[in-house]
C-alpha positions in Angstrom: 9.4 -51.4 -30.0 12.8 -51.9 -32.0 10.7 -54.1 -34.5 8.3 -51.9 -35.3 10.6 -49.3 -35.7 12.4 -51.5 -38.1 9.4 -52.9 -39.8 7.8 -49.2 -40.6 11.6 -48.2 -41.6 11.5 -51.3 -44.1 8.4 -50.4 -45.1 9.5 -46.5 -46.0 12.8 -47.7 -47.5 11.0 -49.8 -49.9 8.7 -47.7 -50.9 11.0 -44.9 -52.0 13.1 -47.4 -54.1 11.3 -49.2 -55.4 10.0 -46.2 -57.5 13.4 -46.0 -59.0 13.1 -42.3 -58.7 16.0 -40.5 -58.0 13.9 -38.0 -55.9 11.9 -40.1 -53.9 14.7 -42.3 -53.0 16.7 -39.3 -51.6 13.6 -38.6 -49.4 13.1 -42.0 -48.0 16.8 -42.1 -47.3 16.8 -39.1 -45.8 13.4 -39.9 -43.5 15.1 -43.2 -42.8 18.5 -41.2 -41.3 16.5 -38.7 -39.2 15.1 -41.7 -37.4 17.7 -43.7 -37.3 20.2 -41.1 -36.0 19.7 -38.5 -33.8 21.5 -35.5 -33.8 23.0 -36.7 -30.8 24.0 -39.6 -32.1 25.5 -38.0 -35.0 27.7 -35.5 -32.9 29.4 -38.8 -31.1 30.0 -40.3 -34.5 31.9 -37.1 -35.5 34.0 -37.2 -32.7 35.2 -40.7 -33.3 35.8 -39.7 -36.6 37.7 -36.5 -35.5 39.6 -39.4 -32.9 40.4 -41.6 -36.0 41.9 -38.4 -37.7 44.3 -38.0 -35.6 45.2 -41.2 -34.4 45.3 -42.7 -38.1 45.3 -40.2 -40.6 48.0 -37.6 -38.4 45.9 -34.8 -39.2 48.0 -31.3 -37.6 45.8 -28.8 -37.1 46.6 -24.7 -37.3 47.0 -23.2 -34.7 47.5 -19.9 -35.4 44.6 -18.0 -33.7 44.7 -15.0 -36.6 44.0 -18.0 -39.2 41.5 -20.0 -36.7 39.7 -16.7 -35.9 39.1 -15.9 -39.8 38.0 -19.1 -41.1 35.1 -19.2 -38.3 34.3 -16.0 -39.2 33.5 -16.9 -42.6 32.1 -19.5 -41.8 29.9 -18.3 -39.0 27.4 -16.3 -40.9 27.2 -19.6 -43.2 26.3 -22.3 -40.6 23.8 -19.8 -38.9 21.5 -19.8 -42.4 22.5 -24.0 -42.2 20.9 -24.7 -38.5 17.4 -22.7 -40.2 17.2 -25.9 -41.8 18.7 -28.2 -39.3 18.6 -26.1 -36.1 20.3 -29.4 -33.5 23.5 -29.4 -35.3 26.3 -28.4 -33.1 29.0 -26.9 -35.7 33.0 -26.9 -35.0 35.0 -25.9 -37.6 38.9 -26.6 -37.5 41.7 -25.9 -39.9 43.5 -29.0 -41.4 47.6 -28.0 -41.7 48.3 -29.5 -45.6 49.4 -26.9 -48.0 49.5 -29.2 -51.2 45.5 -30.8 -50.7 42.7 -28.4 -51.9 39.9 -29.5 -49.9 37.3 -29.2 -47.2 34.8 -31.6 -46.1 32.0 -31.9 -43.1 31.3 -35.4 -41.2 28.2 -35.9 -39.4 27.4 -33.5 -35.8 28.9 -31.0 -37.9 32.2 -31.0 -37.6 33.8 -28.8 -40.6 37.5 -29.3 -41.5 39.0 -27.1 -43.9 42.5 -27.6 -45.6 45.1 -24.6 -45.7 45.2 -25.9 -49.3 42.1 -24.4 -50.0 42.9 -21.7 -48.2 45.9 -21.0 -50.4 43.8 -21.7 -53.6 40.7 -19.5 -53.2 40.9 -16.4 -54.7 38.1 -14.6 -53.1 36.2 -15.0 -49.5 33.1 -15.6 -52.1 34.9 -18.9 -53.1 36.2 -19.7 -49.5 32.4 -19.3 -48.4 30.9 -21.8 -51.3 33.0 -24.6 -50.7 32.5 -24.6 -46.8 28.6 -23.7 -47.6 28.5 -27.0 -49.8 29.9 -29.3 -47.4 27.5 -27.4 -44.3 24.9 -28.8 -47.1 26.5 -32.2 -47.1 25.7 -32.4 -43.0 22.1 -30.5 -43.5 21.1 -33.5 -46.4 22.8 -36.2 -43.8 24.3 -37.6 -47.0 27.1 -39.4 -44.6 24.4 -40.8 -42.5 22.6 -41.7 -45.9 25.6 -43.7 -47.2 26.1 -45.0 -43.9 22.1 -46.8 -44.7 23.1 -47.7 -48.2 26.8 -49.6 -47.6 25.6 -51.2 -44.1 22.1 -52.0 -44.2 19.3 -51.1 -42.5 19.7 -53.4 -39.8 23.6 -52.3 -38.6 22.9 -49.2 -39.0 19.5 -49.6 -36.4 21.9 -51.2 -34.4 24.2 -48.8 -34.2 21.6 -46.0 -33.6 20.8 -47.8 -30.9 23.9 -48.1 -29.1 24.1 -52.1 -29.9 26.8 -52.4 -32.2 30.4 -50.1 -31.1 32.3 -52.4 -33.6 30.2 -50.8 -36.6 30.5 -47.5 -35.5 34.3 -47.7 -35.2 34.5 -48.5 -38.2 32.4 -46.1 -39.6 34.0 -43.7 -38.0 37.6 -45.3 -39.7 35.7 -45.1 -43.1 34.6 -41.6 -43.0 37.8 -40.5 -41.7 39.7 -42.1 -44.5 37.1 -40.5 -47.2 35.4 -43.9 -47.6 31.9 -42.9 -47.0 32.4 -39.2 -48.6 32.9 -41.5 -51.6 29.3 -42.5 -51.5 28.3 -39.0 -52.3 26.2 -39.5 -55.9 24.8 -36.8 -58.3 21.7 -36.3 -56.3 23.4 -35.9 -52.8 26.1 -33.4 -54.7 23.3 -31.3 -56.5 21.3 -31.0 -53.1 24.4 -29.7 -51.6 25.9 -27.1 -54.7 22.0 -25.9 -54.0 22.2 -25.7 -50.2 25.9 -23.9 -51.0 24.7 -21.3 -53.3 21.8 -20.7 -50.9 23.5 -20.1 -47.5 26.8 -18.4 -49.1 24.0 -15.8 -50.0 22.1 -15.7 -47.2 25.4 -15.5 -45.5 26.3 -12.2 -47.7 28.9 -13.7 -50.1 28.3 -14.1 -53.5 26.8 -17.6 -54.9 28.9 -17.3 -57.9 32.2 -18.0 -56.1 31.5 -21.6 -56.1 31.1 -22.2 -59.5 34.7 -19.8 -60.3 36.2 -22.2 -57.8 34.2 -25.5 -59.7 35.9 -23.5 -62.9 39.6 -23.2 -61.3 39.7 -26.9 -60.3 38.9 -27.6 -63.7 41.1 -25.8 -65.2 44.3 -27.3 -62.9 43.5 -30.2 -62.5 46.1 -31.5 -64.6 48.9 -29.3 -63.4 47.8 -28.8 -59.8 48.0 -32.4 -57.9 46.5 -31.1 -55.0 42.5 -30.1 -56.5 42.3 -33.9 -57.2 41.6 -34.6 -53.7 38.4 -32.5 -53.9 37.6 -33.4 -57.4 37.9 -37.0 -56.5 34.5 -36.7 -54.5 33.1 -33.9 -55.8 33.4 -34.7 -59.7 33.0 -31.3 -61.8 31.2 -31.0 -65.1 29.6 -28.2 -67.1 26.2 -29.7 -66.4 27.1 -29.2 -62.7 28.2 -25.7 -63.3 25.3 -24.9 -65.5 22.6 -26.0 -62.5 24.5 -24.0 -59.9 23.5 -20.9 -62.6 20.1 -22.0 -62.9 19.6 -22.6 -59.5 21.1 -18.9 -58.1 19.4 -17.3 -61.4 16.4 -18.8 -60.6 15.6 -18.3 -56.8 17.5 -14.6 -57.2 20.2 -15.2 -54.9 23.1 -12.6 -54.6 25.5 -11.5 -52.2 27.5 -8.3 -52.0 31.1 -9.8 -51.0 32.9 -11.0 -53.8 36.4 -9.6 -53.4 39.4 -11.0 -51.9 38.5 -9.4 -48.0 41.2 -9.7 -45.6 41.9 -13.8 -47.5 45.7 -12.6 -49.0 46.7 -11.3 -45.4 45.7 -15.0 -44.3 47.4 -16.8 -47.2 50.2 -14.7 -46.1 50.5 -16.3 -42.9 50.2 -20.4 -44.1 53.1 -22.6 -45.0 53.3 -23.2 -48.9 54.8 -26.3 -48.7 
């Protein structure tokens, strides 16, 4: 059984690259990881990455139940239009105590961390909601468990599906927490999630636009604000980025009616600065 499932996995992986088309290698990829690894198997992968955060990394998370209670309820509304494309994701959403790092990123079973860095830089819910929409998309594309297939091989990573190899998935788990496999994140797996971010932040009631005034903000510090360069490091920003994100929302219509600032300053009021 494992060889024909590695055979016809071959066979699919081949086929969609050796098209050398962006698109169809994306989909076979993406086929090739929803086979591969459950859902299941996902959500246990997540939680040895959430171990190797705070075993290696340090990670302190807020505790603050005002602060906790707010960014889930942002987020919320934005996971619930997520699971209507992948409905067996189990979301947890917890918020990453590190003032000076502007950033936010998702690891497969859907674990969502946010940074009170962000927190602290968004100037509207509107742009609080498109970065955590576009890293839900990151987890709805399976673009970790897609890297995961392109820097192992399709053999570890059957392996590892399979519950026959704990050494790989440790240190997979060690990669992702350190950021290795985010990384692997290329132009394709960022456009699929800007559109999946734009989608569910107005589905979710926010305004689409507030990802693309944060993509603008970031640009604009970058050089005076150390702290965006941890996002912009795997999520590089360009005007040709920006100008999709326009297309995209002008395109399929989408809209949201909150765009202001919400109850977000009575939260920043509450974090550490430094």
């Amino acid at each position: 059984m494992q060889r024909m499932v590695t055979a016809l996995l071959t066979l699919t992986l081949a086929s969609g690259l050796s098209t050398g088309c962006a698109k169809q290698r994306v989909g076979a990829e993406k086929a090739i990881a929803s086979v591969l690894i459950s859902d299941e198997q996902e959500a246990q992968l997540g939680l040895q990455v959430k171990k190797e955060l705070e075993t290696k990394e340090n990670v302190k998370y807020v505790e603050d139940p005002a602060v906790l209670d707010y960014v889930r309820s942002i987020s919320a509304p934005i996971l619930a239009q997520a699971n209507k494309d992948r409905s067996g994701v189990k979301w947890k959403v917890n918020v990453i105590n590190d003032p000076k790092t502007v950033n936010a990123f998702a690891t497969p079973g859907g674990f969502l961390y946010v940074y009170t860095g962000l927190l602290l830089a968004a100037d509207s819910e509107a742009e609080l909601a498109g970065v955590m929409a576009h890293e839900a998309g990151h987890v709805v594309g399976r673009h970790s468990a897609r890297a995961m297939v392109n820097a192992y091989g399709l053999q570890a990573i059957t392996q590892v599906a399979l519950g026959q190899n704990p050494g790989t998935a440790a240190q997979i788990a060690a990669q992702l927490a350190g950021g290795g496999l985010q990384l692997a994140h290329g132009r394709s797996e960022e456009t699929e999630a800007d559109e999946y971010g734009a989608k569910y932040s107005a589905g979710a009631g926010f305004d689409p636009n507030g990802l693309i005034t944060f993509f603008q903000k970031l640009q604009k510090e970058q050089g005076s604000t150390p702290g965006v360069m941890k996002w912009l490091s795997t999520h590089p920003t360009n005007e040709d980025r920006i100008a999709h994100l326009r297309k995209i929302i002008a395109q399929q219509g989408l809209k949201g009616d909150r765009t202001g600032p919400g109850g977000l300053p009575a939260i920043q009021a509450k974090l550490p600065k430094q």
